[in-house]
C-alpha positions, -999 to +999 in steps of 0.1 A: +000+000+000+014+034-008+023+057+019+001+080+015-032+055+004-056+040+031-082+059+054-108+078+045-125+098+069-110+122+103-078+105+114-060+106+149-024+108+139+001+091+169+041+105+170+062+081+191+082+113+193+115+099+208+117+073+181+114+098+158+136+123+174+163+094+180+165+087+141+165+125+130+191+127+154+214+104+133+200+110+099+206+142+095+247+154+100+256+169+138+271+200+116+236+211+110+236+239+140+221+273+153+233+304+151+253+301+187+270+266+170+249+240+190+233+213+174+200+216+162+200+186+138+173+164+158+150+195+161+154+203+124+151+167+115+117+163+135+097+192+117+105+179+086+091+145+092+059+159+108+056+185+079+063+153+056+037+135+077+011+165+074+012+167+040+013+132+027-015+120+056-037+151+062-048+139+100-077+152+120-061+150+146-019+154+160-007+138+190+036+144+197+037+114+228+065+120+251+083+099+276+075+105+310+094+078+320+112+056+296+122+028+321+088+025+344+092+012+372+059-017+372+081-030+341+117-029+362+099-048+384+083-077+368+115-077+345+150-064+364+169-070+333+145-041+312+163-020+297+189-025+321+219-016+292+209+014+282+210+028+320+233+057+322+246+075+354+219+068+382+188+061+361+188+078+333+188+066+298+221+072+277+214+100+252+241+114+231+253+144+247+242+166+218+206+150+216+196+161+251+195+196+254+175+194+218+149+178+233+138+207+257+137+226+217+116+206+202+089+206+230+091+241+233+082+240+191+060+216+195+042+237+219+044+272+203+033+257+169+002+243+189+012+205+185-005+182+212+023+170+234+016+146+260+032+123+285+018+103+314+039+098+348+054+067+353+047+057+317+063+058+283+051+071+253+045+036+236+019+034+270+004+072+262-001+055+226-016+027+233-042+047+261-048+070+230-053+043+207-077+025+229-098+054+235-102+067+198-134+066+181-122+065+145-090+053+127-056+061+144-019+061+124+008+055+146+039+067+131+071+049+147+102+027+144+096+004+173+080-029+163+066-037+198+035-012+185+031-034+163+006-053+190-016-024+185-026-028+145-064-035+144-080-036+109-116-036+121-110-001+140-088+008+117-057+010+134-019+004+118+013+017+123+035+039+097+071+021+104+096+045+100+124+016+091+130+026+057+127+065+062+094+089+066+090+090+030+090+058+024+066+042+052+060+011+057+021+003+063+020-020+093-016-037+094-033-070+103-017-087+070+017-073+075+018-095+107+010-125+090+030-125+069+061-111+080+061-135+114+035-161+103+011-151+133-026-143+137-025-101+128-031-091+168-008-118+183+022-096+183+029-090+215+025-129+225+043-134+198+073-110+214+069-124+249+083-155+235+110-145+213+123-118+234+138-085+225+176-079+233+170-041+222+145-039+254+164-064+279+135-091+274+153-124+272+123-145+258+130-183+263+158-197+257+161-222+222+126-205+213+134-182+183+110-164+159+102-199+139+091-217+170+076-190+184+053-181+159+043-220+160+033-221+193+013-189+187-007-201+158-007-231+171-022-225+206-036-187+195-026-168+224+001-171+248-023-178+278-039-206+260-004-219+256+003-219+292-029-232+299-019-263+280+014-264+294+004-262+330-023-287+323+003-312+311-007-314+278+023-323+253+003-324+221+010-292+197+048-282+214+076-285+186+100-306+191+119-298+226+102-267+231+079-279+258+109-282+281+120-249+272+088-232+282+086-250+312+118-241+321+108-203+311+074-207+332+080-175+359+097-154+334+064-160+310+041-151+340+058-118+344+069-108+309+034-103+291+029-070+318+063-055+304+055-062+267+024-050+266+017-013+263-007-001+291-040+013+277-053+029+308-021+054+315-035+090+330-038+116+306-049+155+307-082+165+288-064+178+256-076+196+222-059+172+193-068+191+167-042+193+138-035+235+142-038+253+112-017+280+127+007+284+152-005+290+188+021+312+199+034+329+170+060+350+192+078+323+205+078+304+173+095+335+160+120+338+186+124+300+186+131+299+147+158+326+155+175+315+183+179+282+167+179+287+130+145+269+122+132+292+095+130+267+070+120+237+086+097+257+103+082+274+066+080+240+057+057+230+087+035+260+086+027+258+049+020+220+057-004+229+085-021+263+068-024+238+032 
């Protein structure tokens, strides 16, 4: 399906911000930099792809998700290892030293343009999407380059992800079929799916000897990961491949505790907030003084003319 094809009707557009900050940051060259030399190539990088993302999609409705936290601590504790290599100095999450003070810029854009921006305590933005998924009446794109959202596609809703893996102009369109076939699953099973194969990116280990092959067997197999440890803990032996039932068995208190860190919460607390795609900046001031201080005239032109068209 081509980027730009597939909904009809108001859509509720969802930016997994840091993903998308994270790959601006090393797409576009660290030489790119304001007028005081610091580095502005994440925050340039970022109102491109939502300008891109404006013009090619035309949503209702524009949601920037933030996180709040990006190592909760409800997912620390039913997994220790979450995560755990990407801690920095005390708890923090190892950002380039020229990302981080970029990130303050771009919320302070994304708010003087008029953006929603929204982050929930305790949660990460994966968990704001996922609340704002479940609560939307109509069809939601999620625009991102993190697979575990994949658990979110829906067809009947509509709801699929844009994946960002081979660049914002060429978007991937992530629904119900995509699943299938890519991992030979049931369209919603991704996040079972995950549980068992782990994610070494995130610290989730998965079981051990069950890779994406087996795992997706067991899965279509069984249809849902409870169902499978229904089976298992009922002693069944019929439908495991072969030496995989030992494996889970072995796995059994890690797969009681993992499915509450894969899956993205749905009922995170969230402001009352106006979504509504701006056609104009809300503060046009700041905007001003932002796009000088930082040398955003263009990328900020760009935006604009994609929100006013």
């Amino acid at each position: 399906m081509p980027a730009g094809g597939g909904h009809t009707g108001l859509v509720l557009m969802l930016l997994d911000t840091p993903s998308l900050y994270f790959r601006a940051f090393y797409g576009v060259p660290e030489s790119i930099k304001a007028p005081d030399g610091s580095p502005v190539n994440a925050v340039r990088g970022l109102i491109d792809m939502i300008a891109t993302l404006v013009r090619t999609h035309s949503p209702a409705e524009l949601v920037a998700t933030m996180d709040a936290d990006w190592r909760p601590a409800f997912r620390v504790a039913a997994i220790p290892t979450y995560k755990a290599h990407r801690v920095a100095q005390g708890d923090a999450e190892e950002v380039p030293d020229a990302l981080v003070p970029q990130i303050a810029v771009i919320e302070q854009v994304l708010d003087a343009v008029g953006i929603a921006r929204l982050e929930s305590p305790g949660y990460e933005a994966d968990d704001v999407i996922g609340t704002l998924t479940h609560r939307a009446a109509g069809a939601v794109d999620i625009v991102t380059g993190d697979r575990d959202l994949f658990q979110l596609v829906d067809d009947s809703r509509p709801v699929r992800v844009l994946y960002t893996a081979r660049g914002i102009r060429n978007l991937q369109i992530v629904d119900e079929a995509f699943v299938t076939a890519k991992y030979g699953i049931p369209g919603r099973s991704y996040a079972d799916f995950a549980t068992l194969r782990g994610d070494p990116s995130d610290g989730l280990p998965g079981v051990a000897g069950v890779g994406e092959k087996t795992a997706a067997a067991l899965i279509t197999r069984f249809g849902s990961l409870e169902a499978l440890l229904a089976a298992l803990d009922a002693g069944a032996t019929d439908g495991f491949p072969a030496g995989s039932r030992n494996r889970l068995a072995a796995a059994r208190d890690y797969l009681s505790a993992a499915p509450a860190v894969v899956a993205v919460a749905t009922d995170a607390p969230l402001p009352a907030t106006d979504l509504t795609l701006p056609a104009k900046p809300r503060d046009p001031e700041a905007l001003v003084r932002l796009a000088d201080r930082h040398g955003l005239d263009s990328p900020l032109n760009r935006l604009l003319d994609a929100l006013g068209g």
